[in-house]
Kinemage of the C-alpha trace (Angstrom):
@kinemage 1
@onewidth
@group {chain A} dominant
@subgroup {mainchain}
@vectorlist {calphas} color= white
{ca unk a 1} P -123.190 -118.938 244.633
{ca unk a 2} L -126.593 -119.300 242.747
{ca unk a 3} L -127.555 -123.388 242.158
{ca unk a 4} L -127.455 -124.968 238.335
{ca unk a 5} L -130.806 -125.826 237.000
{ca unk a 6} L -129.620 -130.021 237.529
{ca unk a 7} L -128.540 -128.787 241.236
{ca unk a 8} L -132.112 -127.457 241.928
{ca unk a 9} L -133.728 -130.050 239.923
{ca unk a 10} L -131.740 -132.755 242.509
{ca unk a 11} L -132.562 -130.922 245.327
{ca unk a 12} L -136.019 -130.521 244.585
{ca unk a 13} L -136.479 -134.517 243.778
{ca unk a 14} L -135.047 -134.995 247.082
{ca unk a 15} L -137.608 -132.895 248.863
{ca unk a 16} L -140.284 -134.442 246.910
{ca unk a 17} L -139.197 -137.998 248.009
{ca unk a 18} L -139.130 -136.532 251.601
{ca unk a 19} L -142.682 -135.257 251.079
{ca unk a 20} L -144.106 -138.567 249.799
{ca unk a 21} L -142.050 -140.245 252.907
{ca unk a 22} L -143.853 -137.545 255.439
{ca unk a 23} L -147.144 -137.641 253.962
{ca unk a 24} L -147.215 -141.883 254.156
{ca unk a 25} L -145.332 -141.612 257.772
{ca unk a 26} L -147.747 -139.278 259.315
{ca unk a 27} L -151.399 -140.273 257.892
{ca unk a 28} L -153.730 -142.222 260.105
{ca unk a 29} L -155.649 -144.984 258.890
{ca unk a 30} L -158.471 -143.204 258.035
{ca unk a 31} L -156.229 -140.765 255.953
{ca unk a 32} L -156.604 -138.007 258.360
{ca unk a 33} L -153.386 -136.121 259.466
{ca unk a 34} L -152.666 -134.308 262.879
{ca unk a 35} L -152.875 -129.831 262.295
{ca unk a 36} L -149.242 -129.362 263.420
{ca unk a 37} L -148.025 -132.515 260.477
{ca unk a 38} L -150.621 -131.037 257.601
{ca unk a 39} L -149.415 -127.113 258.416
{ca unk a 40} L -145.341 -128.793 258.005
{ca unk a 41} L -146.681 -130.986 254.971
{ca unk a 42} L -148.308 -127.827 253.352
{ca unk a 43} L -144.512 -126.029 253.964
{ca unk a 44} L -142.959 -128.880 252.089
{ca unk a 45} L -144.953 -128.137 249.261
{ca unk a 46} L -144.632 -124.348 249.130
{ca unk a 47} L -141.163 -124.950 248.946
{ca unk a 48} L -141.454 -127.312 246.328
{ca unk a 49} L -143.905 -125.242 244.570
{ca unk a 50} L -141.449 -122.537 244.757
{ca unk a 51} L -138.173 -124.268 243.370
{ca unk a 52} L -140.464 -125.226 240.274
{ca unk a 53} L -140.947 -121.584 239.462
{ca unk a 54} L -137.282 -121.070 239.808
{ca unk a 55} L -136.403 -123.660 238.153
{ca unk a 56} L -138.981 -122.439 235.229
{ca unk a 57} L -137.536 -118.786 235.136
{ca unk a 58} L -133.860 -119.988 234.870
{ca unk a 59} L -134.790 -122.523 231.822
{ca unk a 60} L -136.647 -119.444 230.335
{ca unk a 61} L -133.230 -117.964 230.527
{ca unk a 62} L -131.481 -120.372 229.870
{ca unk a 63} L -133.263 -121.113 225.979
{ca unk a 64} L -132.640 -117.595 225.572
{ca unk a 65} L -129.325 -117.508 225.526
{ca unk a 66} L -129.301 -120.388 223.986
{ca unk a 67} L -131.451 -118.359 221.083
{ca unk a 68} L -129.017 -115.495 221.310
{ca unk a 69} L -125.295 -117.782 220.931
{ca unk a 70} L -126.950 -119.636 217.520
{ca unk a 71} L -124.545 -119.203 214.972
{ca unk a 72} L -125.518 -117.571 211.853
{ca unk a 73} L -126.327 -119.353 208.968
{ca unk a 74} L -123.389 -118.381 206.520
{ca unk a 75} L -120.188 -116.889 207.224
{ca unk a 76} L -120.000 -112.996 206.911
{ca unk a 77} L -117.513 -111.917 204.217
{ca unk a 78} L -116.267 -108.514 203.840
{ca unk a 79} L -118.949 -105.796 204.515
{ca unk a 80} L -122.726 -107.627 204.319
{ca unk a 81} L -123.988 -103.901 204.427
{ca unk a 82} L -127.035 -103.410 207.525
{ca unk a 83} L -130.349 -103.655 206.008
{ca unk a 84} L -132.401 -99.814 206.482
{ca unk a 85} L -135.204 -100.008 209.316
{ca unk a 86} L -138.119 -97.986 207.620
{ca unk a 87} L -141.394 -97.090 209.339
{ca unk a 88} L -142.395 -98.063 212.516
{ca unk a 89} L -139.508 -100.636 212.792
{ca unk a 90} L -136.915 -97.785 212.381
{ca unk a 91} L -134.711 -96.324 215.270
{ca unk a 92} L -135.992 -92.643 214.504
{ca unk a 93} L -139.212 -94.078 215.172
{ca unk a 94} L -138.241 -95.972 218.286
{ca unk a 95} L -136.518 -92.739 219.688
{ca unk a 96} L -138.893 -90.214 218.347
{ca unk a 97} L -141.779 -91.845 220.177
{ca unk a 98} L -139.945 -91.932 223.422
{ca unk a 99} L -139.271 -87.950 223.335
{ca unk a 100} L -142.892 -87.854 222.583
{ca unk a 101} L -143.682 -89.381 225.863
{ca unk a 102} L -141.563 -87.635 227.790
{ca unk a 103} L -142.547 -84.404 226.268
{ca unk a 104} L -146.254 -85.466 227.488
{ca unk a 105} L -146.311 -85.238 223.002
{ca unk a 106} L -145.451 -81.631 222.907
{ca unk a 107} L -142.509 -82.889 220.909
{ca unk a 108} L -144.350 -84.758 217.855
{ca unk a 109} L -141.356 -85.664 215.164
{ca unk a 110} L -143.123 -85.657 211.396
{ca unk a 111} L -141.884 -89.393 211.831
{ca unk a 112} L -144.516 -90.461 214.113
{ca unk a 113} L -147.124 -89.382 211.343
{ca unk a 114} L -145.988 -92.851 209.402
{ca unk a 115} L -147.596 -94.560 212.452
{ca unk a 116} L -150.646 -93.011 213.702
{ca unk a 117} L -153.486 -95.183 213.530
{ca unk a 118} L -157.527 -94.759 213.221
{ca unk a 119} L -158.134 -93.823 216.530
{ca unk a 120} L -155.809 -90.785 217.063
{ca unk a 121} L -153.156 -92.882 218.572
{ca unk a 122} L -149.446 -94.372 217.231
{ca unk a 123} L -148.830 -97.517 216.379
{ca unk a 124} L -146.012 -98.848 218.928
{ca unk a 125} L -142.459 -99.031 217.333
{ca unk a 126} L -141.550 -102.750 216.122
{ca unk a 127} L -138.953 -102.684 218.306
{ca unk a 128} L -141.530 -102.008 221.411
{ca unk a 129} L -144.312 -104.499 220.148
{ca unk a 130} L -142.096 -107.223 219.560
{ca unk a 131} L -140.751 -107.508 222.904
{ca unk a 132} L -143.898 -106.862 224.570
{ca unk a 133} L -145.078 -109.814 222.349
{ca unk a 134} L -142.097 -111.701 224.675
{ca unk a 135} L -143.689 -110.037 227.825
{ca unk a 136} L -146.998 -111.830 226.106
{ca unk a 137} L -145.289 -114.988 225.551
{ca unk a 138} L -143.816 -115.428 228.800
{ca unk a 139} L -146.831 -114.410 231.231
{ca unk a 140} L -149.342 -116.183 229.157
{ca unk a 141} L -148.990 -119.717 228.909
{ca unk a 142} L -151.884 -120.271 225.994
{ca unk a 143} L -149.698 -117.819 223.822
{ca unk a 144} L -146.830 -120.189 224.225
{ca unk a 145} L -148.826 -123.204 222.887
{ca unk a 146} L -151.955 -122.210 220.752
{ca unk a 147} L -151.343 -121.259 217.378
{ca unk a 148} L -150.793 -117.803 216.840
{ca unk a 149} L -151.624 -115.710 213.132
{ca unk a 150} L -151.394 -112.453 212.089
{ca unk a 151} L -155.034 -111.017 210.441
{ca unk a 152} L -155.749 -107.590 208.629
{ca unk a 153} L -159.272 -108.532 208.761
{ca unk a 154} L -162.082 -111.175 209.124
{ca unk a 155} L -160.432 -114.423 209.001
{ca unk a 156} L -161.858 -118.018 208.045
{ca unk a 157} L -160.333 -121.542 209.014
{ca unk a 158} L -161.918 -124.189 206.808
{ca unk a 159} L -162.362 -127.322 209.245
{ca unk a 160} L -163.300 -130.804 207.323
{ca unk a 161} L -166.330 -131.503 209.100
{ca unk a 162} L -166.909 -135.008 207.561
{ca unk a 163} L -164.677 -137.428 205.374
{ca unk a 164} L -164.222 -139.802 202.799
{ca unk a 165} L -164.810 -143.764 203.796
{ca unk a 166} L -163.230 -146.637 202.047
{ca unk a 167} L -165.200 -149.475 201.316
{ca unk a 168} L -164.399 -153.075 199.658
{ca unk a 169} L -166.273 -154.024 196.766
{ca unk a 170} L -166.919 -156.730 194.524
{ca unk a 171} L -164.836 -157.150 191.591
{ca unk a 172} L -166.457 -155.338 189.023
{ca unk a 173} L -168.572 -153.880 191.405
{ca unk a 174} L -169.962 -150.389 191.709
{ca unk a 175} L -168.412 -147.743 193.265
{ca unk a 176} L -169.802 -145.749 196.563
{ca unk a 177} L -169.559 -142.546 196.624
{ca unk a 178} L -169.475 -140.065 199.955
{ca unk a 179} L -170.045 -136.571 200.282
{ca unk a 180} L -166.753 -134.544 201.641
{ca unk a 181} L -168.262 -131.457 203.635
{ca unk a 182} L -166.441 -128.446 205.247
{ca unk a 183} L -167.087 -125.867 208.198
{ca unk a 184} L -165.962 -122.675 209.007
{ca unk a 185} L -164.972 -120.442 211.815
{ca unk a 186} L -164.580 -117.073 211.813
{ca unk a 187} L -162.084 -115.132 213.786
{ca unk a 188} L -162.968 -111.674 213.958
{ca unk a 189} L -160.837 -108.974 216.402
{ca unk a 190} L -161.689 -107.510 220.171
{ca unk a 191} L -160.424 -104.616 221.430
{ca unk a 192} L -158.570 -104.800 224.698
{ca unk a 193} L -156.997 -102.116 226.405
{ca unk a 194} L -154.613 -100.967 229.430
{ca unk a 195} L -154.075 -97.560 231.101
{ca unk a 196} L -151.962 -96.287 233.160
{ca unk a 197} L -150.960 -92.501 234.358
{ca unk a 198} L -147.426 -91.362 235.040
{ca unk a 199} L -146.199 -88.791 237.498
{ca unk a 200} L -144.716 -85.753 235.375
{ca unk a 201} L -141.863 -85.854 237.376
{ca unk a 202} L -141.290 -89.296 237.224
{ca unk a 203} L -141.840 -88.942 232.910
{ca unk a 204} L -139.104 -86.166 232.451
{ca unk a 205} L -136.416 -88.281 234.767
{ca unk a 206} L -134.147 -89.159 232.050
{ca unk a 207} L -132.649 -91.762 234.829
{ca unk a 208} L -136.010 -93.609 234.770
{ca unk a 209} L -136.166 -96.469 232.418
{ca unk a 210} L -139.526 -95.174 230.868
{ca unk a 211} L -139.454 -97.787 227.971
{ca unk a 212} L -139.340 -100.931 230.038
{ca unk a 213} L -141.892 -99.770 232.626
{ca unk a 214} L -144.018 -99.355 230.331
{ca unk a 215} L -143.234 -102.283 228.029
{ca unk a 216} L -143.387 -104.207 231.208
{ca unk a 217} L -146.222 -102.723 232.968
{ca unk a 218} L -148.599 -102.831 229.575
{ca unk a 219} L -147.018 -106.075 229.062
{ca unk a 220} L -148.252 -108.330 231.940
{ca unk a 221} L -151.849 -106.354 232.000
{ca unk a 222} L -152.160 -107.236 228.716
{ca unk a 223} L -150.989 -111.113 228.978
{ca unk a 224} L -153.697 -111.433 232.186
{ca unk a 225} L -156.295 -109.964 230.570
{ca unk a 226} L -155.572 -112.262 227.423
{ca unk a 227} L -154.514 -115.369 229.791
{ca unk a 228} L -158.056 -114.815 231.280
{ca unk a 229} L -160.639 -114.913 228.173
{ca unk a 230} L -158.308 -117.279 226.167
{ca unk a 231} L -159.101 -119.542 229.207
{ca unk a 232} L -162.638 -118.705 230.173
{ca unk a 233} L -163.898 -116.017 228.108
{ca unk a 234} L -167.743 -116.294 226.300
{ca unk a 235} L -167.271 -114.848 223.046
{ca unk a 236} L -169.123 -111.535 223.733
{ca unk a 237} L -166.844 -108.866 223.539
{ca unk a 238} L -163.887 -110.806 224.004
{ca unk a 239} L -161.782 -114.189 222.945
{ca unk a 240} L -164.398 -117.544 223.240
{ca unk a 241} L -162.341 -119.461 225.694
{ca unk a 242} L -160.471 -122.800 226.001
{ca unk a 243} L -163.034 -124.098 228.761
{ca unk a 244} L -165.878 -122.768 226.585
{ca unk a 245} L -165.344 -124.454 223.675
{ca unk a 246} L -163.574 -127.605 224.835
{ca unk a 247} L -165.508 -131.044 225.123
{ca unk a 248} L -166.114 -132.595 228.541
{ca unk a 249} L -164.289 -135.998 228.378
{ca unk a 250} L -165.657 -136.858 231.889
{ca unk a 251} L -167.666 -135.875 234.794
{ca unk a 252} L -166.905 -136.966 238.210
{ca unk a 253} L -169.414 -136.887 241.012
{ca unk a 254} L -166.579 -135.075 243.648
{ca unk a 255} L -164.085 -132.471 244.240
{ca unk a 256} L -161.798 -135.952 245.716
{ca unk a 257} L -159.702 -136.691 242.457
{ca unk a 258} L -158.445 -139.835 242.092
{ca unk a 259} L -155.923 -141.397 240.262
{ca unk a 260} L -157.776 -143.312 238.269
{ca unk a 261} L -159.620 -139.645 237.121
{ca unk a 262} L -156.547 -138.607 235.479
{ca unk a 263} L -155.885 -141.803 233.554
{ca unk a 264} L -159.873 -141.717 232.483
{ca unk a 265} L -159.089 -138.290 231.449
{ca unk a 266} L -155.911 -139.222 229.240
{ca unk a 267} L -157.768 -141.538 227.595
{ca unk a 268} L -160.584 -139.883 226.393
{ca unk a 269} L -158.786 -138.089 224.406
{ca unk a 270} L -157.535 -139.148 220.947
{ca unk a 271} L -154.941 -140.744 220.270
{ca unk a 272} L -153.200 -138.540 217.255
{ca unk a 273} L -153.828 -135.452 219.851
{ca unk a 274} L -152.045 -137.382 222.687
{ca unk a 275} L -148.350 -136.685 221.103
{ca unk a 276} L -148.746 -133.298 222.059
{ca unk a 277} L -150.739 -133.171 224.327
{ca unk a 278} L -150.394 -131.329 228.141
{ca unk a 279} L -152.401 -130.938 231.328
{ca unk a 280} L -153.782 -127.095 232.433
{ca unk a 281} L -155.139 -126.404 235.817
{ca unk a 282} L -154.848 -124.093 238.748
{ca unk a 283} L -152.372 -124.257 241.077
{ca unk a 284} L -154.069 -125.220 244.228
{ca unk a 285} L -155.545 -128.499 242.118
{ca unk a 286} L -151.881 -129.389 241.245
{ca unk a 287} L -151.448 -129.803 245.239
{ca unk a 288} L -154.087 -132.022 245.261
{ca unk a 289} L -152.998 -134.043 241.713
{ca unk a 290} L -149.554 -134.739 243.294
{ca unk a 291} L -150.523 -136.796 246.128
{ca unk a 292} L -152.308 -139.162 243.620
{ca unk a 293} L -151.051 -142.538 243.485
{ca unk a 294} L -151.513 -145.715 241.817
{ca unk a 295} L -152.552 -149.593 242.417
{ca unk a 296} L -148.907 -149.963 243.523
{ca unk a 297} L -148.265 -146.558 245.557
{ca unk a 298} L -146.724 -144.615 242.958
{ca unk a 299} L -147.054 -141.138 242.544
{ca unk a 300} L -148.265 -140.133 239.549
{ca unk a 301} L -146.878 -136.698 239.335
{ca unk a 302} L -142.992 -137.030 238.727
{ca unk a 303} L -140.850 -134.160 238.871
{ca unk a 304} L -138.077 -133.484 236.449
{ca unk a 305} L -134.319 -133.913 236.684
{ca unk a 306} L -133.130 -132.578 233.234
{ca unk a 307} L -132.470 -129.013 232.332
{ca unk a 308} L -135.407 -128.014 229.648
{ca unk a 309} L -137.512 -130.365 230.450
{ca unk a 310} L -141.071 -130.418 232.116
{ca unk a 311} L -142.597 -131.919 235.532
{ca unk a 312} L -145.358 -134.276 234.225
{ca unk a 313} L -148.033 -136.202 234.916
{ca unk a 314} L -148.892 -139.873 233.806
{ca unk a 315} L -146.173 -139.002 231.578
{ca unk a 316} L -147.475 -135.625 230.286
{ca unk a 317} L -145.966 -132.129 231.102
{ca unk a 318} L -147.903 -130.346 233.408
{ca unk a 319} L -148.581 -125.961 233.555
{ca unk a 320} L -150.993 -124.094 235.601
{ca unk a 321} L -152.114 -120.888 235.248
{ca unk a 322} L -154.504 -118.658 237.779
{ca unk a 323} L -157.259 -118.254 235.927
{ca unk a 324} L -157.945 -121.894 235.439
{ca unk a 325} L -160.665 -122.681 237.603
{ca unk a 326} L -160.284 -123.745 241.495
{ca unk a 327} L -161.459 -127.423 242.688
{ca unk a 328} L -165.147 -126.646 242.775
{ca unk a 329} L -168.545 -128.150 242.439
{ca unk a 330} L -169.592 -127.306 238.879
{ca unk a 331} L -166.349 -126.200 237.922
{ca unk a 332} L -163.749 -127.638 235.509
{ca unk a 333} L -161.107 -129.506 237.063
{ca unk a 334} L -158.405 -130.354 234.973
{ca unk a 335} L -157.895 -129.556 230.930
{ca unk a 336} L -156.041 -132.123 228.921
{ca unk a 337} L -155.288 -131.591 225.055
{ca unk a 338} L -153.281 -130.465 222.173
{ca unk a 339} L -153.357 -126.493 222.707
{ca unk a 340} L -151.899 -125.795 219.195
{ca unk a 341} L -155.941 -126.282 218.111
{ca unk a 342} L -156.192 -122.974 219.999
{ca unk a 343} L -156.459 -119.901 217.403
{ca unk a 344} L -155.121 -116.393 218.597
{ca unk a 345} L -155.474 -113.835 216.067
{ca unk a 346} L -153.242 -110.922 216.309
{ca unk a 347} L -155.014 -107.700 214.307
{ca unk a 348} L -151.704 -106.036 213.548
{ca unk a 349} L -149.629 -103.818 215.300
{ca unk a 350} L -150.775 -102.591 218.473
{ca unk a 351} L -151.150 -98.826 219.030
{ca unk a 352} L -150.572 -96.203 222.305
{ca unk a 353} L -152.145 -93.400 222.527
{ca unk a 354} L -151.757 -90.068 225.285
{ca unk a 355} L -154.664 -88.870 227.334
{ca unk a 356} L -154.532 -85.055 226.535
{ca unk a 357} L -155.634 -83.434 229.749
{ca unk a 358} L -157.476 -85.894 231.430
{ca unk a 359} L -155.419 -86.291 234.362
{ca unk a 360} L -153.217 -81.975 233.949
{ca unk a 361} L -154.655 -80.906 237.360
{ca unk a 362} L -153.069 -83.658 239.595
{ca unk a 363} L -149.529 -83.474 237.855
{ca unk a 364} L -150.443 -86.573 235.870
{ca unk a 365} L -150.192 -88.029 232.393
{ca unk a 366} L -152.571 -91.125 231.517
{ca unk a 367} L -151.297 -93.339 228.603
{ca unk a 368} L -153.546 -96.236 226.837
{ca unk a 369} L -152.222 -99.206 224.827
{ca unk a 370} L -154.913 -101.079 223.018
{ca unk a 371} L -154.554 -104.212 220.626
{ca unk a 372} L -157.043 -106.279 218.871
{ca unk a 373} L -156.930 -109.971 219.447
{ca unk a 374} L -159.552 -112.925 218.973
{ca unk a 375} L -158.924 -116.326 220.122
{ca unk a 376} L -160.950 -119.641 219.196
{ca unk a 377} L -160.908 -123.111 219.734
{ca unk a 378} L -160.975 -124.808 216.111
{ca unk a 379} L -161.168 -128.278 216.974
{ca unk a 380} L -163.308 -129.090 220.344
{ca unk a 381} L -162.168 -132.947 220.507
{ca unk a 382} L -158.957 -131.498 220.625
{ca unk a 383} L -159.008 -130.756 224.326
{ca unk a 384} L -160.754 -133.106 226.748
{ca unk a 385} L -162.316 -131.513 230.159
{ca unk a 386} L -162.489 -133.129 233.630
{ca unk a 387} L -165.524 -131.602 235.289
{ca unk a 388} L -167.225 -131.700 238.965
{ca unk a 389} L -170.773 -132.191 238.884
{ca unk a 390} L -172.984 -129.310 240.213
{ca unk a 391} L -174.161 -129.455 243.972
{ca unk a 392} L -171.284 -131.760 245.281
């Protein structure tokens, strides 16, 4: 019988304390550890590591069917009537575009011709792009805490770039007068896009789940890519990245983090962007960030015991992701900020398209999903950076 989120939770504390307990009982004095003690140290952690993700997947689940059992609003008397889907977010739609793919688009319904877009290709049904928006959502963890619009073209943020100052004066004095100025940044739209070929025979299965393969398959190529240049990516041809854009609050001379580094780190950022703020790095630095202690040999990483609710760090909820940089020289350690300063700019629906005889002589049929997305760091002092230095 499969463990409750609270049993894994307890189980997993316990570990940790048993970790902690190892890792003080067998370290020498010089802080050195014997091969066979690190290799069964490094196991404790896998497992650790591994009952997080767990625990992750079944809170996921968990919120969803939370989600799904919400009552409705107002009671339903007598017949409310269904509302018609029309366009792209109708069932004909939904179902004509799936004969279309099996039929390799020999079978084209007069209802796909509501949806096909500039380059040649259909828009995918509502149905289709909204839960490959939840594929989005789930592998990419900036989607789930930037702020995410919807743009049919260029689109401006006004940022206040300097403000108004109160001063005391003098009764009957004169008044002081500042200027209030204002920025802008642009969001604009790149193209990404995934492709994939199909068997034939594997297309005209009817017992093969063709929608969620692809939704699926599209999906997570889609949410790496994005995960990637939301993260890292320069601004040419693609997203301008959190690391790119984001200020460095401090600079450390090391790839040995210490616990003082992290609280440095917390601090330098602002206070107002501290209520929401989180901690982003890569997995193999969060192995190094939970043996930090304190002055009084406290960890500072503390797992969590309640359903829903987050491991942290010095108090703050912690997420990694694999494209966040590895402990380097040069490289940025550890991110620390209030993500919802992060832009993503959806440029409507997102289309999929059939490769007409590309791939005919090897039994094949190539598909392509493209969508255009931008993604921009608004505020820079809204994320604080913890870098190594170059050369250490």
């Amino acid at each position: 019988m499969a463990m409750s989120i609270i049993e894994l939770k307890t189980k997993r504390a316990n570990l940790w304390e048993e970790t902690k307990k190892f890792l003080t009982d067998h370290t020498d004095a010089d802080g050195k550890m014997a091969a066979a003690d690190a290799e069964a140290y490094e196991k404790m952690e896998t497992d650790i590591a591994e009952m997080t993700k767990t625990i992750d997947r079944l809170e996921k689940q968990a919120e969803l069917d939370k989600k799904l059992a919400m009552p409705v609003g107002k009671p339903l008397v007598g017949n409310p009537g269904v509302p018609e889907k029309k366009g792209t977010a109708s069932d004909e739609y939904r179902m004509a575009m799936l004969t279309a793919l099996r039929s390799n688009f020999r079978t084209v319904s007069n209802v796909l011709q509501e949806g096909v877009d500039a380059s040649g290709g259909y828009l995918v049904p509502d149905e289709y792009d909204r839960r490959l928006v939840d594929v989005l959502d789930e592998e990419n963890i900036l989607r789930g805490l930037a702020t995410k619009i919807t743009t049919s073209g260029e689109h401006k943020i006004n940022i206040a770039a300097t403000k108004p100052a109160a001063s005391w004066i003098e009764e009957g004095g004169a008044l002081t007068f500042g200027d209030a100025t204002f920025d802008q940044k642009l969001m604009d739209a790149h193209k990404l896009h995934v492709a994939i070929k199909i068997t034939e025979e594997l297309l005209y299965d009817n017992a093969f789940n063709l929608e969620s393969f692809i939704i699926t398959q599209f999906g997570k190529a889609i949410a790496n890519a994005e995960e990637d240049a939301f993260l890292n990516g320069d601004g040419v041809g693609k997203p301008k990245g959190l690391f790119t854009d984001a200020q460095t609050g401090l600079t450390i001379d090391t790839v040995d983090i210490k616990a003082d580094d992290v609280i440095d780190l917390v601090y330098k950022l602002k206070r107002p962007y501290r209520k929401n703020a989180s901690f982003i790095t890569n997995d193999s630095t969060l192995g190094v960030l939970r043996k930090l202690k304190d002055d009084n040999g406290n960890y500072l990483w503390q797992p969590s015991l309640q359903a829903g609710e987050p491991d942290r760090l010095v108090g703050y909820s912690v997420r990694t992701s694999q494209y966040a940089p590895k402990l380097a020289a040069g490289k940025v350690a550890v991110a620390f900020g209030d993500y919802s300063y992060y832009n993503i700019g959806d440029r409507g629906h997102r289309s999929l398209q059939e490769l007409k005889e590309l791939f005919a002589g090897n039994g094949m049929v190539g598909y392509v999903m493209k969508e255009r997305v931008d993604g921009l760091l608004i505020l820079p002092e809204a994320v604080q950076l913890l870098k190594v230095k170059k050369g250490s």
